[in-house]
N, C-alpha and C positions, 0 to 999 in steps of 0.2 A: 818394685816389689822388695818388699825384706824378708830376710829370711828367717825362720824360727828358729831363733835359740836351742840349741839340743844339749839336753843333763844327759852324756854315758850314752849316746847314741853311735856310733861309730859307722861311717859311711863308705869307707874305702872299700872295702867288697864289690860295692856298685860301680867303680870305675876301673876295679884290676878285673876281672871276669873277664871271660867271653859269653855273653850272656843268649841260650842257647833254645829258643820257642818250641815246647812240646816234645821234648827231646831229638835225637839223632834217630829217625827214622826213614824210611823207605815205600811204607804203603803194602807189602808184600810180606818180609818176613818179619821186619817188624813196625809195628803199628805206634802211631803217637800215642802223646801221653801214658805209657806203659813202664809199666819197668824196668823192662829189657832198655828202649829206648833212654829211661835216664841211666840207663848203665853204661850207656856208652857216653853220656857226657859226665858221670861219675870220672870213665876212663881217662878222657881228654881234658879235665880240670876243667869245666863249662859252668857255668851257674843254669841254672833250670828255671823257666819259667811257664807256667800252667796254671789252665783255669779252674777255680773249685765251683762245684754246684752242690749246694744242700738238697735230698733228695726228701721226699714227701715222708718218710719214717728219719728222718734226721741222717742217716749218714752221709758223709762227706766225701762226693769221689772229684779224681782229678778228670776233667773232659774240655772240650771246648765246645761252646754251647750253640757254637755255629753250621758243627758238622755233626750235630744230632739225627739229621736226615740220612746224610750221605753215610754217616758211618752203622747206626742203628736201625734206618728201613722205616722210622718211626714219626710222626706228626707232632706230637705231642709234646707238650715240653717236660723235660726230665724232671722239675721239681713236683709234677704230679703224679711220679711213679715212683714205685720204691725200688731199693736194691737187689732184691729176689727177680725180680720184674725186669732189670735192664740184663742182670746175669742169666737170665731165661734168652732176651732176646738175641744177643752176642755173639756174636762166634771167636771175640777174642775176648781173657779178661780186663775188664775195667777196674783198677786198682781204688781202695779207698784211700782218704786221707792219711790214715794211719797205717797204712803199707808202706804208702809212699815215702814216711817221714823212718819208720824203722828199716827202710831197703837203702834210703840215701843216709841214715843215719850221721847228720852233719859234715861229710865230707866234700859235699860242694853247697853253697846256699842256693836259696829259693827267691822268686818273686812270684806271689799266689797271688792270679788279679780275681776279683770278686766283684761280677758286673750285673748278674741278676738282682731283681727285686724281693726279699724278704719280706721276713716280718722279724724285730728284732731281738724276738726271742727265740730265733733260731742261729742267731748267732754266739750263743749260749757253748754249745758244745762245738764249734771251732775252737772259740779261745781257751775253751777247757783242753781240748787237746794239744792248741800250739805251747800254751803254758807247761808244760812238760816236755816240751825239744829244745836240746840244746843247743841246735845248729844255726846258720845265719839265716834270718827270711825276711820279707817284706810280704805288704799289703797293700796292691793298688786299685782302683777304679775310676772307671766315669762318672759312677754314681754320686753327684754332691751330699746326697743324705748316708752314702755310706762311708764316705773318705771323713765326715764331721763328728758320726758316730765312733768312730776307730782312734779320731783324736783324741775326743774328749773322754768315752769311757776305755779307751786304755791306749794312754800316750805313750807307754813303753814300748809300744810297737813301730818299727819303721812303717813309715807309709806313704805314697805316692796318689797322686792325682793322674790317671788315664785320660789324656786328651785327644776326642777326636774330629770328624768334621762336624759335630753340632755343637762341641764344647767349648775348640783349641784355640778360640778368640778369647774367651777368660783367663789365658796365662797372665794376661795384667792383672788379677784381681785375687788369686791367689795367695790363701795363707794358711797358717797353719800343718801344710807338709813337709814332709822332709827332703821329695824328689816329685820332678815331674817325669813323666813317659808317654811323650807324643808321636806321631806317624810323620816320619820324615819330610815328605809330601807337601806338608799342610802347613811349616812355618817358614819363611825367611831365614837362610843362616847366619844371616848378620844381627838376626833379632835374636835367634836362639844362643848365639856368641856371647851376647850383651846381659843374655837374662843368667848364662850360667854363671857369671859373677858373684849373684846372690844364693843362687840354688842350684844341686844337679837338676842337669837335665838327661834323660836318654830319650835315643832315636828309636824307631822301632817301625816294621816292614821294610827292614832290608835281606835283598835276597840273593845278593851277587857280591862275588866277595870284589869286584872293582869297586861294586859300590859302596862296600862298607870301611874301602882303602879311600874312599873319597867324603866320604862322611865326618869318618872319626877324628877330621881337625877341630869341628865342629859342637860336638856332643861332648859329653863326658863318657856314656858309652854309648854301644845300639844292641839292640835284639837282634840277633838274626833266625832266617829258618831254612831248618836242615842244612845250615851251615857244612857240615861235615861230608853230608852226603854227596853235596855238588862238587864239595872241594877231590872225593874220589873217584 
């Protein structure tokens, strides 16, 4: 694998962090991906990473699109509803994208994965709004037609490739990003050693800080979740 040439990209954020999944939460008093939550890894100098879903009137909130059921009561997938509509069903608030960027206001970066299926003029008013923050972020996914679209109509952006068990065989064949971010799990750490040569790599589903002390010879960094919480 080679790696892409980067003009004025700068990567080192991705391997000093502790990069921190859906903030420091608890389930109780406070909920992921919320404010509160990235307040607390604002506190602890954490990098933040969280999922965007484009909802059916375009706004952009932070969620994770797995615990739509569990957290919302709901069937339905969130990009056929709008924001009035998830704020009706709630009982806590769900921040949109522009909360999230004005509350963390550049003091810790971002990794915003983007793993739903579009249509790609809905990705119109993302880059409308990230082109106006001035803080550190990336853009990852699974999706091949979305990680290709983010190169080519706007390479200024960092971007990563999500691998995972349908995907994480094509790390051979990757190009054109700037980091990969795969599930610990699923690769060899003698291969993962050999490939970060060319490209970061981060680890990601670690949940035990033994294992993230057993990991990080390996990675360049890892994600962990509710890191903070276990550790008190």
């Amino acid at each position: 694998m080679k790696k892409k040439e980067i003009q004025n990209k700068d990567l080192t954020f991705l391997k000093e962090y502790i990069i921190c999944n859906k903030g420091i939460y608890d389930k109780k008093n406070i909920m992921e991906n919320t404010l509160e939550a990235f307040g607390k890894c604002i506190d602890n100098n954490y990098l933040i990473l969280t999922n965007l879903i484009i909802l059916k009137d375009k706004t952009i909130i932070v969620f994770d699109p797995t615990k739509v059921k569990e957290l919302l009561l709901v069937e339905e997938k969130l990009e056929k509803m709008t924001y009035d509509e998830i704020e009706y069903i709630t009982k806590y608030h769900v921040p949109t994208l522009e909360e999230v960027l004005k509350y963390v206001d550049g003091y810790v970066p971002f990794i915003f994965r983007l793993n739903e299926k579009y249509k790609w003029h809905k990705f119109d008013k993302l880059f409308e709004i990230l082109s106006n923050y001035k803080g550190l972020y990336t853009i990852e996914s699974y999706r091949t037609e979305v990680v290709k679209y983010i190169t080519k109509k706007h390479p200024e952006v960092i971007c990563g490739a999500l691998l995972n068990e349908q995907n994480y065989k094509k790390i051979y064949d990757i190009r054109n990003v700037d980091y990969i971010d795969i599930n610990v799990e699923l690769m060899n750490e003698k291969i993962v050693k050999k490939q970060k040569e060319d490209i970061v790599i981060i680890g990601n589903n670690i949940k035990k800080i033994d294992e993230f002390k057993a990991k990080s010879n390996f990675y360049d960094n890892l994600v962990c979740d509710r890191l903070l919480e276990k550790k008190n």
